[in-house]
VEXSE-336101 format. One record per atom (N, C-alpha, C, O): atom name; x, y, z; residue number from 1; residue in one letter. Coordinates in Angstrom, 2 decimals. Example, Ala and Ser with C-alpha at 12.3 -4.5 7.8 and 13.67 -1.06 7.14 Angstrom:
# residues 2
at, east, north, up, i, aa
N, 13.19, -5.69, 7.80, 1, A .
CA, 12.30, -4.50, 7.80, 1, A .
C, 13.20, -3.30, 7.80, 1, A .
O, 14.24, -3.32, 8.46, 1, A .
N, 12.85, -2.25, 7.08, 2, S .
CA, 13.67, -1.06, 7.14, 2, S .
C, 12.90, 0.03, 7.87, 2, S .
O, 13.41, 1.14, 8.04, 2, S .
This chain:
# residues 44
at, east, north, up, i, aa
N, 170.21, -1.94, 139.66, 1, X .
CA, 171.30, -1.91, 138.72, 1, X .
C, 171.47, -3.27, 138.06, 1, X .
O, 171.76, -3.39, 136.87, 1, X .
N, 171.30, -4.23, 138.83, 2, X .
CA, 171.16, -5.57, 138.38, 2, X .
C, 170.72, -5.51, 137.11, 2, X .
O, 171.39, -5.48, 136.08, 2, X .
N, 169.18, -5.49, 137.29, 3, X .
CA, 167.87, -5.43, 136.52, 3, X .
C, 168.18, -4.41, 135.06, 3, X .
O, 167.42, -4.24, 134.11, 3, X .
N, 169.33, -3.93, 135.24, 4, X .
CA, 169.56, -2.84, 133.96, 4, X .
C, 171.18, -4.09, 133.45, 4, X .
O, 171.97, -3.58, 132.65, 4, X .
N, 171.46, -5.29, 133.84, 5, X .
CA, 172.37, -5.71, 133.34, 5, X .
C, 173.44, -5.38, 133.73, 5, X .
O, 174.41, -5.37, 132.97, 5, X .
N, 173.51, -5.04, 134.95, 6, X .
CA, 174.89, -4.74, 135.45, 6, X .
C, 175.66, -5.84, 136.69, 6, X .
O, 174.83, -6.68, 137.03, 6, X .
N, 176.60, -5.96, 137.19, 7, X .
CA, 177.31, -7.19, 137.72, 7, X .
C, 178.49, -6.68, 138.30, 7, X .
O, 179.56, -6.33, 137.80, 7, X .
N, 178.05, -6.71, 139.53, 8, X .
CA, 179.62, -6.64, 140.66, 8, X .
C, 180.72, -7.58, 140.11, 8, X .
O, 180.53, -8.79, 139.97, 8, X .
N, 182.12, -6.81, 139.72, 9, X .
CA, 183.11, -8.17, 138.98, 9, X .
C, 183.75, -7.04, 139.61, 9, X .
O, 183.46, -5.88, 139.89, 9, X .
N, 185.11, -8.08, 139.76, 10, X .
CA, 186.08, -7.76, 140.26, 10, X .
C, 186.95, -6.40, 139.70, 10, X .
O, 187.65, -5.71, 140.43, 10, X .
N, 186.79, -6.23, 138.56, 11, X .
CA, 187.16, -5.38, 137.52, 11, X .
C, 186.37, -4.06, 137.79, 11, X .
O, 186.93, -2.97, 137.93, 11, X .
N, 185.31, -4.21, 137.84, 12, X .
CA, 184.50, -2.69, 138.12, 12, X .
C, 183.81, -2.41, 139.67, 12, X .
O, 183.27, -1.34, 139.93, 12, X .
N, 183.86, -3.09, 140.28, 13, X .
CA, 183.67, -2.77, 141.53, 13, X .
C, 184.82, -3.43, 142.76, 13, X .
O, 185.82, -2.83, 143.14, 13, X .
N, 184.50, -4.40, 143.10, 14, X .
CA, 185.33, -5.35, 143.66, 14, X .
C, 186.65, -4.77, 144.60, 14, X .
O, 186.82, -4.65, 145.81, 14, X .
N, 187.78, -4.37, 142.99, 15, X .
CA, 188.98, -3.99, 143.18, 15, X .
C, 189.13, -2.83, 143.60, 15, X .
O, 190.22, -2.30, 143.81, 15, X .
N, 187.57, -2.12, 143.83, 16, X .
CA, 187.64, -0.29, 144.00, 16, X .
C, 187.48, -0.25, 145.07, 16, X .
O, 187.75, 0.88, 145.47, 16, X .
N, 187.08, -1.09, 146.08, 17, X .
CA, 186.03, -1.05, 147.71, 17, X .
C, 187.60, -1.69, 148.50, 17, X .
O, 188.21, -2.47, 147.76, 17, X .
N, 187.99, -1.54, 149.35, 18, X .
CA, 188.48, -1.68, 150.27, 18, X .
C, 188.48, -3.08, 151.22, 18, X .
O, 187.32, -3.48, 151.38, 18, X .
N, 188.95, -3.46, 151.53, 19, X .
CA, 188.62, -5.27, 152.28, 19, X .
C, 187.89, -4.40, 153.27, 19, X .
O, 186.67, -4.49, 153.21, 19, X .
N, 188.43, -3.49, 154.27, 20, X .
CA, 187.51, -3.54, 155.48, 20, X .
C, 185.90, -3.41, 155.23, 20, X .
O, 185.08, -3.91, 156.01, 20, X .
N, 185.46, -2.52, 153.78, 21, X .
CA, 184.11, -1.98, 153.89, 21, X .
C, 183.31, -3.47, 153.41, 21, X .
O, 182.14, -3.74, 153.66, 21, X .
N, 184.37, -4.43, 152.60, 22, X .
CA, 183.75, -5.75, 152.14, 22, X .
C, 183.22, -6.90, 153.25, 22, X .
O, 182.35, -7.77, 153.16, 22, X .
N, 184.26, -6.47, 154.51, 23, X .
CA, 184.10, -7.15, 155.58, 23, X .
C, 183.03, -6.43, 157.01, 23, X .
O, 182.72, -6.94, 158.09, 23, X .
N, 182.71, -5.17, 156.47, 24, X .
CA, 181.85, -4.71, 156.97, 24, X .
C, 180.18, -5.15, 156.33, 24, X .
O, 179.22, -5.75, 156.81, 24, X .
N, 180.45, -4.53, 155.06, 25, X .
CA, 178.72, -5.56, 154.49, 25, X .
C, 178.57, -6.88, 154.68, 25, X .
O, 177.47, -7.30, 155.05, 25, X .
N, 179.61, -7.74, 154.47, 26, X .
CA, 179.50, -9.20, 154.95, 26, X .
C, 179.06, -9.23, 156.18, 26, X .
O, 177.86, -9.46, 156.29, 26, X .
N, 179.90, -9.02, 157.51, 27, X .
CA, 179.46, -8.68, 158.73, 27, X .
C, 177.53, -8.51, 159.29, 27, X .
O, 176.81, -9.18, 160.04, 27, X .
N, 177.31, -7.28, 158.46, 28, X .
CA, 175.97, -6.95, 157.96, 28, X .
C, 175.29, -7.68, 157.58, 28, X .
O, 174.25, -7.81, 158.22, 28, X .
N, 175.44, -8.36, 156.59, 29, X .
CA, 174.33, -9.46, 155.54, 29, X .
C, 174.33, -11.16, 156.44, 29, X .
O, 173.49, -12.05, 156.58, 29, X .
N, 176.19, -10.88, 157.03, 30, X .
CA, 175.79, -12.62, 157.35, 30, X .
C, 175.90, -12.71, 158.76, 30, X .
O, 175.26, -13.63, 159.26, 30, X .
N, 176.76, -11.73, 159.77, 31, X .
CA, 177.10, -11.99, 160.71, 31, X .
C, 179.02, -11.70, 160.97, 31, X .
O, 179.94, -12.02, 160.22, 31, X .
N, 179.07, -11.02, 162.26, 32, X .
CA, 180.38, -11.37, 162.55, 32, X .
C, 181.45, -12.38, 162.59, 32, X .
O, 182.64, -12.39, 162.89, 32, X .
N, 180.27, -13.52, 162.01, 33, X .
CA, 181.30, -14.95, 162.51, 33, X .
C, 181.83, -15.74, 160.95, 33, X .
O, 182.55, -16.63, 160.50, 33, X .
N, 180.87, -14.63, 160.58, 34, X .
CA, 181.89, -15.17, 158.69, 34, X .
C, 181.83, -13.92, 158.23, 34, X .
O, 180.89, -13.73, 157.46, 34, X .
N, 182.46, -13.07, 158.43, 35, X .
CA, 183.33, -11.74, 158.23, 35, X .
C, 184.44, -12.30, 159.10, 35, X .
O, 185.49, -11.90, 158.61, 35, X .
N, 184.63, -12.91, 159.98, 36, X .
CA, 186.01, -13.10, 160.74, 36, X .
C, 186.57, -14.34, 160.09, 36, X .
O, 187.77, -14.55, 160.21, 36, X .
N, 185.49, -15.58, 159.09, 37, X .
CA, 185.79, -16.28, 158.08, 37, X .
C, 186.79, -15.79, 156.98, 37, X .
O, 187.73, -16.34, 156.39, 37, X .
N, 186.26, -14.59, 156.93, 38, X .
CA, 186.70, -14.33, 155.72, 38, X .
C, 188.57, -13.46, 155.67, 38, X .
O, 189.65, -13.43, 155.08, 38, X .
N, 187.84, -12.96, 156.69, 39, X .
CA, 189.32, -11.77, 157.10, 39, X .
C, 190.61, -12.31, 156.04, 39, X .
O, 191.07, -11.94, 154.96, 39, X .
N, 190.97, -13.75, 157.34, 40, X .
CA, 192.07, -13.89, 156.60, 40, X .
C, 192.47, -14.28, 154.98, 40, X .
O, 193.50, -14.92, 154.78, 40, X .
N, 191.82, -13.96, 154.10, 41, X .
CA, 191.98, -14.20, 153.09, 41, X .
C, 192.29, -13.10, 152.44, 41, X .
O, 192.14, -12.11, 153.15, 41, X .
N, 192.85, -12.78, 150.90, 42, X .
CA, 193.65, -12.34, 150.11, 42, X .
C, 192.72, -11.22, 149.25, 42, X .
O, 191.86, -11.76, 148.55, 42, X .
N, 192.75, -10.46, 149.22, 43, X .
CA, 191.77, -9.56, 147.93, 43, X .
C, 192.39, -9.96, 146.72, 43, X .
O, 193.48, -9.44, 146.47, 43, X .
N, 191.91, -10.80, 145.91, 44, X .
CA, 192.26, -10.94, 144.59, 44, X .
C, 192.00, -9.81, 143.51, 44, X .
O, 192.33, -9.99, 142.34, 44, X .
């Protein structure tokens, strides 16, 4: 989707996904120990 010009923004994806499923792929990609970084912070 990239490759066709497209871009995760806050506006079209971002604001649609849920903190937990954001803190679940993070979890995934980096580790439990910055998904628990991240927790406390704010969904803008």
């Amino acid at each position: 989707m990239v490759a066709a010009g497209w871009e995760p923004t806050a506006d079209n994806y971002l604001n649609r996904v849920p903190k937990a499923r954001i803190l679940e792929a993070v979890c995934e990609a980096k580790g439990e120990v910055t998904a628990q970084l991240l927790d406390h912070l704010k969904k803008v």
